[in-house]
C-alpha positions as CSV (number, residue, x, y, z in Angstrom):
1,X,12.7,6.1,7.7
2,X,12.4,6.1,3.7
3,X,9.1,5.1,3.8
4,X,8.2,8.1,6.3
5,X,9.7,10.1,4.0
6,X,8.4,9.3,0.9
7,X,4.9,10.3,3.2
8,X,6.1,13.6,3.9
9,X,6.6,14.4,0.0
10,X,3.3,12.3,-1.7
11,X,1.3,15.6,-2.5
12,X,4.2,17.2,-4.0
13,X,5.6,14.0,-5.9
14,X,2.2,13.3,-7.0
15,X,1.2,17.0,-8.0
16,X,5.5,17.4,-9.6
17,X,5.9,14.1,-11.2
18,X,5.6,14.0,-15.0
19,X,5.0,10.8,-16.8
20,X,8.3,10.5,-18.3
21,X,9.8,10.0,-14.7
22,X,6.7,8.0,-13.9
23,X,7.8,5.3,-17.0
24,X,11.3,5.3,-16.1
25,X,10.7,4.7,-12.6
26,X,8.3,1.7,-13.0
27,X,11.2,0.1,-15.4
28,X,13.7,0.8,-12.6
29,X,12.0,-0.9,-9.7
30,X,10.5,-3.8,-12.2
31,X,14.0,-4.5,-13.0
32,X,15.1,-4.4,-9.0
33,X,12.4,-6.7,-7.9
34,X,10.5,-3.7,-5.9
35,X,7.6,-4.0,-8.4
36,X,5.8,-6.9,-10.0
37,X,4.9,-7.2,-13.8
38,X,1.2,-6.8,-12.6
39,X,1.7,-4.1,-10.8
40,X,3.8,-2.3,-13.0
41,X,1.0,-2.9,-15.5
42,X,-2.0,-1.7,-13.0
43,X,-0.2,1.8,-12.6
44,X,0.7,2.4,-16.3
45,X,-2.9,1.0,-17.6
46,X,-5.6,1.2,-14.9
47,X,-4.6,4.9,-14.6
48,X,-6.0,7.4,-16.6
49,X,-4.2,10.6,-15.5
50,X,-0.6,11.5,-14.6
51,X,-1.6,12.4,-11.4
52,X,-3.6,8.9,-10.5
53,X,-0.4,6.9,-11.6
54,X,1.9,8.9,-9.6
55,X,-0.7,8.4,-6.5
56,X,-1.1,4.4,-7.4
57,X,2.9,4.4,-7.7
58,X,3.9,6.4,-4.2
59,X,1.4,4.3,-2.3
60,X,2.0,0.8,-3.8
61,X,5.7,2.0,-2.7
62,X,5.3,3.2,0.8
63,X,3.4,0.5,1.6
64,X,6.5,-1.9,0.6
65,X,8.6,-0.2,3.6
66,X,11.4,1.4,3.4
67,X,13.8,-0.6,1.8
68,X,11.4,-0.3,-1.2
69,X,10.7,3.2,-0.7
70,X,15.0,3.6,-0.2
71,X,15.3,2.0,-3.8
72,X,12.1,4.6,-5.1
73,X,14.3,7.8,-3.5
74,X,17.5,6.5,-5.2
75,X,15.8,5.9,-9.3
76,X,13.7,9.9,-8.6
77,X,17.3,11.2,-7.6
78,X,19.2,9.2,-11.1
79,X,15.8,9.7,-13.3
80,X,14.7,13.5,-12.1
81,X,17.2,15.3,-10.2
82,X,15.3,18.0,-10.3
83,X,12.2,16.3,-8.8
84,X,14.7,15.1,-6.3
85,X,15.5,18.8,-5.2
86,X,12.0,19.8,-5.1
87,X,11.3,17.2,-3.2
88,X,14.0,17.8,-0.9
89,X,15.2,14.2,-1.3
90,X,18.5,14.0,0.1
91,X,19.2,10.9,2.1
């Protein structure tokens, strides 16, 4: 269900999320296990623009499933509420 979600909302999140939240999300989901050191590293490195590392991020999520994409909804509601709201994220 998350995961289908999180499909819905990947032009918005990706075109809304600032690099800030970006950060703090990637230190989130390291720290729950979601996301490995190397990945972590691929979307903050590899990634030239805000916009790629927000795409890289969403789909290295979504294609976890949902319980990974239920732990990504949970840190943009704590980190960006207001993200959250525009994203309608409200499970």
């Amino acid at each position: 269900m998350a995961d289908k979600i999180l499909k819905q909302k990947r032009n918005l999140f990706i075109h809304s999320v600032g690099e800030g939240t970006i950060n703090a999300l990637l230190d989130d989901l390291y720290e729950d296990g979601v996301i490995s050191q190397e990945e972590m590293y691929k979307v903050r490195y590899e990634n030239s623009t805000v916009m790629d590392k927000a795409r890289v991020l969403i789909d290295c999520i979504i294609g976890k499933g949902p319980r990974a994409s239920q732990k990504f909804i949970k840190h943009i509601r704590e980190e960006d509420p207001e993200l959250a709201c525009k994203l309608t994220l409200h499970l």
